[in-house]
SEBADO-911051 format. One line per field, with one value per atom (N, C-alpha, C): residue number from 0; atom name; x, y, z; residue in three letters. Coordinates in pm, 1 decimal, decimal comma. Layout:
# residues N
num = [NUM / ...]
atome = [CA / ...]
u = [X / ...]
v = [Y / ...]
w = [Z / ...]
residu = [ala / ...]
//
This chain:
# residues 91
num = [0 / 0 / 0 / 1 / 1 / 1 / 2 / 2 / 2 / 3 / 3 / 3 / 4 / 4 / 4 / 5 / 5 / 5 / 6 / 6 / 6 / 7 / 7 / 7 / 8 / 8 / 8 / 9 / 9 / 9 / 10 / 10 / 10 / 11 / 11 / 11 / 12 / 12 / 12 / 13 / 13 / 13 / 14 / 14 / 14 / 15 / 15 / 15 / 16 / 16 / 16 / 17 / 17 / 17 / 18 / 18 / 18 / 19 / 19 / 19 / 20 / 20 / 20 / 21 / 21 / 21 / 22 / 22 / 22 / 23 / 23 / 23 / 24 / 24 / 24 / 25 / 25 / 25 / 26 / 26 / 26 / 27 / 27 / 27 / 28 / 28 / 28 / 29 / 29 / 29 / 30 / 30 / 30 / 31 / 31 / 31 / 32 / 32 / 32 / 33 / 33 / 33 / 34 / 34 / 34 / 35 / 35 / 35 / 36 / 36 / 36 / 37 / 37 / 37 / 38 / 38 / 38 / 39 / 39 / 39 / 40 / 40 / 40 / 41 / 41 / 41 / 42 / 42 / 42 / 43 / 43 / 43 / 44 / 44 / 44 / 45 / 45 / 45 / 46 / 46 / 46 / 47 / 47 / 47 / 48 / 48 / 48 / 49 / 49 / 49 / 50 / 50 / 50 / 51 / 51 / 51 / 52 / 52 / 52 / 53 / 53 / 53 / 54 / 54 / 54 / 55 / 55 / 55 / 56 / 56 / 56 / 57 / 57 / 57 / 58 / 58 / 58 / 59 / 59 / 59 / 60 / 60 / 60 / 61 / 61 / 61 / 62 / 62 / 62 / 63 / 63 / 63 / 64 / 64 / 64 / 65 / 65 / 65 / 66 / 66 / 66 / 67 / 67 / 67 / 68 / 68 / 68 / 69 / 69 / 69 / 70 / 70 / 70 / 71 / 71 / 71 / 72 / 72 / 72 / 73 / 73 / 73 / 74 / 74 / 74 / 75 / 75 / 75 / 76 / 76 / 76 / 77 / 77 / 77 / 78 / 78 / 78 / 79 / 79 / 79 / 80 / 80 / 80 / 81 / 81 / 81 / 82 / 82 / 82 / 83 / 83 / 83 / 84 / 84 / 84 / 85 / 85 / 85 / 86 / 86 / 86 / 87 / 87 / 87 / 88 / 88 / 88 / 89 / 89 / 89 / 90 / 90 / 90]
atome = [N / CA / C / N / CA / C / N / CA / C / N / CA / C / N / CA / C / N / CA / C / N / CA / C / N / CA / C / N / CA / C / N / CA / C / N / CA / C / N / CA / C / N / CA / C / N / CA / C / N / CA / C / N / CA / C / N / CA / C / N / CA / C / N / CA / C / N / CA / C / N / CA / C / N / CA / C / N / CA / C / N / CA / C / N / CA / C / N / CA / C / N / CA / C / N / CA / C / N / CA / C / N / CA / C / N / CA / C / N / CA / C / N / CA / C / N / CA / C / N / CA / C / N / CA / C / N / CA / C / N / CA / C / N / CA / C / N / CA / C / N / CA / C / N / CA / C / N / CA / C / N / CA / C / N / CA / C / N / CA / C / N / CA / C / N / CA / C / N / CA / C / N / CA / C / N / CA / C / N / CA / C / N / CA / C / N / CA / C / N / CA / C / N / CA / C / N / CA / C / N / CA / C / N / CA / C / N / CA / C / N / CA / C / N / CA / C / N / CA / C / N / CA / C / N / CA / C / N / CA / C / N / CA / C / N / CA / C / N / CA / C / N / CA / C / N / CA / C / N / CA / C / N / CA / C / N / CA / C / N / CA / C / N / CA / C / N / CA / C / N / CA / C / N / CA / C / N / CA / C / N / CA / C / N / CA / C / N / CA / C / N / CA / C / N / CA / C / N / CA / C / N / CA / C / N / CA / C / N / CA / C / N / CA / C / N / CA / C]
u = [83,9 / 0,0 / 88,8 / 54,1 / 142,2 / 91,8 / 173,2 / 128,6 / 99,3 / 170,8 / 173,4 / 270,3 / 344,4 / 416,6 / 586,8 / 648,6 / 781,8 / 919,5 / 962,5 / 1047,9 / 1149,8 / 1265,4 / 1437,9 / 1517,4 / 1584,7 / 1667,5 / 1764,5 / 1759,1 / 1950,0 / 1836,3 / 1749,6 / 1663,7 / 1721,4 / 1812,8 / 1865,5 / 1995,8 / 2085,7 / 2246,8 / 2266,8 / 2378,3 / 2457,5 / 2502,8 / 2540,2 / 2551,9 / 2680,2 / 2709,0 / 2875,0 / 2893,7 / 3052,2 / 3128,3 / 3135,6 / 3155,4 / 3221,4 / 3157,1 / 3259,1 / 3224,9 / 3275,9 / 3327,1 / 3365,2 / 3250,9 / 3213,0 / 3080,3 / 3148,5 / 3060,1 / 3097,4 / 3212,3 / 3185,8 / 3270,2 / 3355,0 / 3401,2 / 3547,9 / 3637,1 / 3581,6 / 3621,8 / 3657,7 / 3574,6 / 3569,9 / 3711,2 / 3767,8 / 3936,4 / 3994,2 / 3947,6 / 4096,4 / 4022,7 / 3900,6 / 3859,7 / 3871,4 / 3885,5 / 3862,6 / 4059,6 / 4188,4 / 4281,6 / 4324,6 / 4222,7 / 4225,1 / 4244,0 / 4116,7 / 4138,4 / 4224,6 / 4294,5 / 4391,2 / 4529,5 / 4555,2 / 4608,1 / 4551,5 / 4495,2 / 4441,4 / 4497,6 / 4477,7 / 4496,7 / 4660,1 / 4701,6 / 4849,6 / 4970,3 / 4933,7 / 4976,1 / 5091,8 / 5062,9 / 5184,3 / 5120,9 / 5221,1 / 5193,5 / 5146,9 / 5233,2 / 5193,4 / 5058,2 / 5002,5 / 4842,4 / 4785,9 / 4793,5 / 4698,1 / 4720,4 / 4835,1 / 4924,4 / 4871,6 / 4874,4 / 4824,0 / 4641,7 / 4557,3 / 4431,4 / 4401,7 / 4504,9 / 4433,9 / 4494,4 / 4638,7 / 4666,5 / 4566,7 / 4472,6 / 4377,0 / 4245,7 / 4200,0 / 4101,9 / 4107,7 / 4260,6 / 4295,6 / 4235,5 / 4331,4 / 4295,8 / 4164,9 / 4132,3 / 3962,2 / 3884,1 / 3911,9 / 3807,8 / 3856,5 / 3961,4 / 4028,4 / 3976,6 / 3991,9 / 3888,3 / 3747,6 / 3682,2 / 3556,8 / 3503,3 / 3580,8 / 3572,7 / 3609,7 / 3674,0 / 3766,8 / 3679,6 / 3611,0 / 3499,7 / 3375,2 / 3257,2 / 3110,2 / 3088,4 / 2938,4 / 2911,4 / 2840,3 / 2873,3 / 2892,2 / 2991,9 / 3102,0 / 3249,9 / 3268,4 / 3250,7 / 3307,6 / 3229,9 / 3106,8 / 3014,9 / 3063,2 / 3053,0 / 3108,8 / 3223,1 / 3378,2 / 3438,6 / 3432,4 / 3384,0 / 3354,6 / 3254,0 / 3187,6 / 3110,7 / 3220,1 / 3322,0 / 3409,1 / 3505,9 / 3547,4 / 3661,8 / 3568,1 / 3421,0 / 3392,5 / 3381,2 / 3392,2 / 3319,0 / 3185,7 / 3138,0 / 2977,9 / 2890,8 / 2752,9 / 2719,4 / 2575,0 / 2566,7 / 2422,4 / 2330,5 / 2206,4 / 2095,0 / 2053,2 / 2066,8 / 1993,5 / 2143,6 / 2293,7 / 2400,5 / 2415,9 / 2538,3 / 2607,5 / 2784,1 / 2856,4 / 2926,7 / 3042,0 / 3099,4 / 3209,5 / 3329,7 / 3353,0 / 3473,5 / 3489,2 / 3372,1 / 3404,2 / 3358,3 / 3491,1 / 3500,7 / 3449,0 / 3433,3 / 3418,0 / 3256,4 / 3176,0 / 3073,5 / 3060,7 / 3027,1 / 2969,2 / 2834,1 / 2754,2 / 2607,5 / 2512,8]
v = [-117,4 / 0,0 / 124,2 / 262,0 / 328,4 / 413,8 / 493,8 / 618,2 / 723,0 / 784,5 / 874,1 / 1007,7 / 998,9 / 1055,3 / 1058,2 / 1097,5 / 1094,2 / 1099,7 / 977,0 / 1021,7 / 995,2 / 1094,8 / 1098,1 / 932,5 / 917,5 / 787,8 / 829,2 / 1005,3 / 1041,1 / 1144,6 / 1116,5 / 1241,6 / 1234,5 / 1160,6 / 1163,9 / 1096,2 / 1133,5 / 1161,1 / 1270,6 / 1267,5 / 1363,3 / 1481,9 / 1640,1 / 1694,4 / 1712,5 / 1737,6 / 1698,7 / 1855,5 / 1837,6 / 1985,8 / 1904,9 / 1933,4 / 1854,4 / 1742,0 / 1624,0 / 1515,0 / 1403,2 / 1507,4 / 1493,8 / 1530,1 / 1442,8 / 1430,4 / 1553,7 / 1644,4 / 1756,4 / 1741,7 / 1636,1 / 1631,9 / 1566,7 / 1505,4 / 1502,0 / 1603,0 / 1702,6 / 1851,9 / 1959,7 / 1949,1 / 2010,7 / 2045,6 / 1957,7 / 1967,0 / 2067,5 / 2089,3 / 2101,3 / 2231,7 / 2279,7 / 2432,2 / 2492,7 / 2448,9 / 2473,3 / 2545,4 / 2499,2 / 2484,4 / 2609,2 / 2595,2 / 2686,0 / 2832,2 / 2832,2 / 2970,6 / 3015,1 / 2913,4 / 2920,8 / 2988,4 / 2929,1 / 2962,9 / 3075,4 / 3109,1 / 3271,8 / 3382,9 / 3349,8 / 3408,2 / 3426,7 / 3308,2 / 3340,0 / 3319,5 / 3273,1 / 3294,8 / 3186,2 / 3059,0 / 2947,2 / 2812,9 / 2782,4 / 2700,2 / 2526,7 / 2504,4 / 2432,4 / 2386,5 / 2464,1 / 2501,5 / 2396,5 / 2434,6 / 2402,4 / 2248,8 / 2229,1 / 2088,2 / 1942,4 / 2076,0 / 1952,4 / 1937,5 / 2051,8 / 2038,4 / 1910,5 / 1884,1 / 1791,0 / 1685,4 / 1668,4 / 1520,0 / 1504,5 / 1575,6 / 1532,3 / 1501,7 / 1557,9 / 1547,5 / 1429,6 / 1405,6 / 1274,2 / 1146,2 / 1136,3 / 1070,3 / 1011,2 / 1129,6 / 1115,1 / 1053,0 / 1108,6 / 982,4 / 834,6 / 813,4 / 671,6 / 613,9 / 666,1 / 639,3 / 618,2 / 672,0 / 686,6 / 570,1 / 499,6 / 397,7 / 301,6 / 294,6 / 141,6 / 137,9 / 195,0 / 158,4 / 200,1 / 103,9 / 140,4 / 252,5 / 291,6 / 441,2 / 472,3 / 576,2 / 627,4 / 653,3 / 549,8 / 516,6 / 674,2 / 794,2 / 874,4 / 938,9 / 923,0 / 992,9 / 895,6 / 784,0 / 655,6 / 708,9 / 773,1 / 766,8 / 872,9 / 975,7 / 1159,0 / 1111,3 / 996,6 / 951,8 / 889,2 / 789,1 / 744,0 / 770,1 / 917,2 / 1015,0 / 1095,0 / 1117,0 / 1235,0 / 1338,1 / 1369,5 / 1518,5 / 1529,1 / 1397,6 / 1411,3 / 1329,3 / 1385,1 / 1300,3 / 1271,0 / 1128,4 / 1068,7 / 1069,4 / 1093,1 / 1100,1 / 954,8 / 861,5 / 757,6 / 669,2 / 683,4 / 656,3 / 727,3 / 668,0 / 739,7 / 838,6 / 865,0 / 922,2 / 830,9 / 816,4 / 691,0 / 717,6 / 835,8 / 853,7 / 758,4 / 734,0 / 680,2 / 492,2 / 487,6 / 313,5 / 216,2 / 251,4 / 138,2 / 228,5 / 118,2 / 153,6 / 103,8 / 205,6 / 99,5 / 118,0 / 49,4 / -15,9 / -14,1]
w = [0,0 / 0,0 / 0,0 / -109,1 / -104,4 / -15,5 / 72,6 / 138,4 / 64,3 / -61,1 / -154,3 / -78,5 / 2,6 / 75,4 / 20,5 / 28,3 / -34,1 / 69,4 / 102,2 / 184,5 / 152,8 / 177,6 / 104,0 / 189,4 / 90,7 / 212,2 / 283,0 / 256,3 / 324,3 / 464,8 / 511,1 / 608,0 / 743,3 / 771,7 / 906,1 / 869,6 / 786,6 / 755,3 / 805,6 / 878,0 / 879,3 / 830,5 / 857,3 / 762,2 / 699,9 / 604,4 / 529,0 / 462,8 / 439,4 / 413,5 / 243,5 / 129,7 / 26,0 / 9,5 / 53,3 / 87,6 / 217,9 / 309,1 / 472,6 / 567,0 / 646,0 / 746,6 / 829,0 / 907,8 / 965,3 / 1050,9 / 1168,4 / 1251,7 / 1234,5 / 1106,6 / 1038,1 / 1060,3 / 941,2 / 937,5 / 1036,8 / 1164,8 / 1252,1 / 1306,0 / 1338,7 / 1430,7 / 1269,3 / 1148,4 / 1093,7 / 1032,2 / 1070,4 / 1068,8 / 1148,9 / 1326,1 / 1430,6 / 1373,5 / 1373,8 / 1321,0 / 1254,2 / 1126,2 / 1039,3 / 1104,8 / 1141,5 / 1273,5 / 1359,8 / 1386,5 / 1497,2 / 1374,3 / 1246,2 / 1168,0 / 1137,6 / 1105,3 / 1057,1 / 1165,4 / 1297,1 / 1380,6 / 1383,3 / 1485,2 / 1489,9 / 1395,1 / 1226,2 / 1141,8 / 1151,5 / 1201,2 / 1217,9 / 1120,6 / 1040,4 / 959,0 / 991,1 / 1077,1 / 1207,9 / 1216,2 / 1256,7 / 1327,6 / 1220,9 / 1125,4 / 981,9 / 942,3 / 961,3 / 936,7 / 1053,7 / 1172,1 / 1301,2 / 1243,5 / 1222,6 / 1217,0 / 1105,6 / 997,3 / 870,6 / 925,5 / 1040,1 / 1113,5 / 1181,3 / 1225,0 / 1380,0 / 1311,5 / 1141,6 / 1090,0 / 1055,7 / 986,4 / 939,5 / 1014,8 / 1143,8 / 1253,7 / 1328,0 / 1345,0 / 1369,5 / 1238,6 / 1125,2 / 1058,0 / 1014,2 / 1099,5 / 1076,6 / 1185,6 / 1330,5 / 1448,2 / 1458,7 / 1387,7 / 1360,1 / 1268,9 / 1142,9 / 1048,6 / 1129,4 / 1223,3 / 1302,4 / 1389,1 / 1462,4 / 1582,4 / 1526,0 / 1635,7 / 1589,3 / 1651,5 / 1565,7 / 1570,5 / 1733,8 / 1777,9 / 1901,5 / 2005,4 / 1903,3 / 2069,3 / 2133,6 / 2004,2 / 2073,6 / 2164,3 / 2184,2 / 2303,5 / 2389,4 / 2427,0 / 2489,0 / 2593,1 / 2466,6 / 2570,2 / 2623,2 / 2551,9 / 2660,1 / 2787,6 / 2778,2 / 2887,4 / 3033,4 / 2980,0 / 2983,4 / 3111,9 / 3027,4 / 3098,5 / 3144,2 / 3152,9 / 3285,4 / 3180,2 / 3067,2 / 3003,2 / 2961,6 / 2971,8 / 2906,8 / 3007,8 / 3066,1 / 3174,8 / 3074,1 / 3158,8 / 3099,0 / 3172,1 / 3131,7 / 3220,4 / 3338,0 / 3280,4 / 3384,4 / 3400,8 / 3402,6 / 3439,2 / 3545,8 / 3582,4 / 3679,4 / 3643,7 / 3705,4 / 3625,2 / 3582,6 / 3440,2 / 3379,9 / 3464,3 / 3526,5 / 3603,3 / 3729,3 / 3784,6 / 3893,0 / 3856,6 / 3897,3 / 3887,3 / 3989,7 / 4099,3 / 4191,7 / 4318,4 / 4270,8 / 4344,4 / 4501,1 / 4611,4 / 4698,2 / 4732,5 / 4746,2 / 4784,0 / 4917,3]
residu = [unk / unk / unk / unk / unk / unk / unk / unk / unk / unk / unk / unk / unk / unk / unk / unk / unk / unk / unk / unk / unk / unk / unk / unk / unk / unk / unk / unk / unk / unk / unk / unk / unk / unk / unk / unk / unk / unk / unk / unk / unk / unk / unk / unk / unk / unk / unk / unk / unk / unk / unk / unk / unk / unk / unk / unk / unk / unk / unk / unk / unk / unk / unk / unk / unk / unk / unk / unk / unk / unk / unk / unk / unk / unk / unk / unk / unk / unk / unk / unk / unk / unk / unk / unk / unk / unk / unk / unk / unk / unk / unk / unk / unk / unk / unk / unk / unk / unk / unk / unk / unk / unk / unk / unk / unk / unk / unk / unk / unk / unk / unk / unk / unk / unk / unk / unk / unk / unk / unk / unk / unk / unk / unk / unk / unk / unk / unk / unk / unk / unk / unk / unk / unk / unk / unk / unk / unk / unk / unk / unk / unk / unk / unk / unk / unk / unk / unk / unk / unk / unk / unk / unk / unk / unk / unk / unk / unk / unk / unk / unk / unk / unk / unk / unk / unk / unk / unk / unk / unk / unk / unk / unk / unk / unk / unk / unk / unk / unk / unk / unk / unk / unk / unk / unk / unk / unk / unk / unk / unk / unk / unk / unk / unk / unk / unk / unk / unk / unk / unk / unk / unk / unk / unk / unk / unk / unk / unk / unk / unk / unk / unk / unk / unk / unk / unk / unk / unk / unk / unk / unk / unk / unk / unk / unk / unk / unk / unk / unk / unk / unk / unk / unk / unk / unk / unk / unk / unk / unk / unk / unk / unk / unk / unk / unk / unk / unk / unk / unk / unk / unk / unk / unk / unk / unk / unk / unk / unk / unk / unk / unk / unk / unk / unk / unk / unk / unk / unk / unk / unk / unk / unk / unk / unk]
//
């Protein structure tokens, strides 16, 4: 039965620069700026190693590790968890 409704197959993808998912890109614009600013060539070189990196991280593990480990190390708290920093519960 058709609905007569039209729905895209990409409606909850990600949004992409080119053809790099945003938060690929992110570390090596974030970079960019830092290059614009203090004018070190450096800056720009580390941002496309860390862009690099990160989407090699991102392809080698399933999708979420990285909220996972900001959960992990204590920068991101979850609602019905407790906090990933602390290892040993007592009762």
């Amino acid at each position: 039965m058709e609905s007569g409704v039209f729905y895209p197959n990409q409606l909850d993808s990600p949004l992409q620069f080119l053809f790099w998912e945003m938060d690929e890109v992110t570390p090596f614009f974030i970079f960019a700026v830092f290059w614009a600013i203090f004018d070190r060539a450096i800056l720009l070189l580390f941002g496309v190693i860390l862009s690099w990196a990160y989407s090699r991280f991102k392809g080698k593990y399933p999708k979420g590790i990285d909220m996972h480990l900001f959960w992990y190390i204590g920068l991101k708290k979850l609602q019905c968890f407790p906090p990933g920093i602390v290892k040993k519960y007592n009762e």
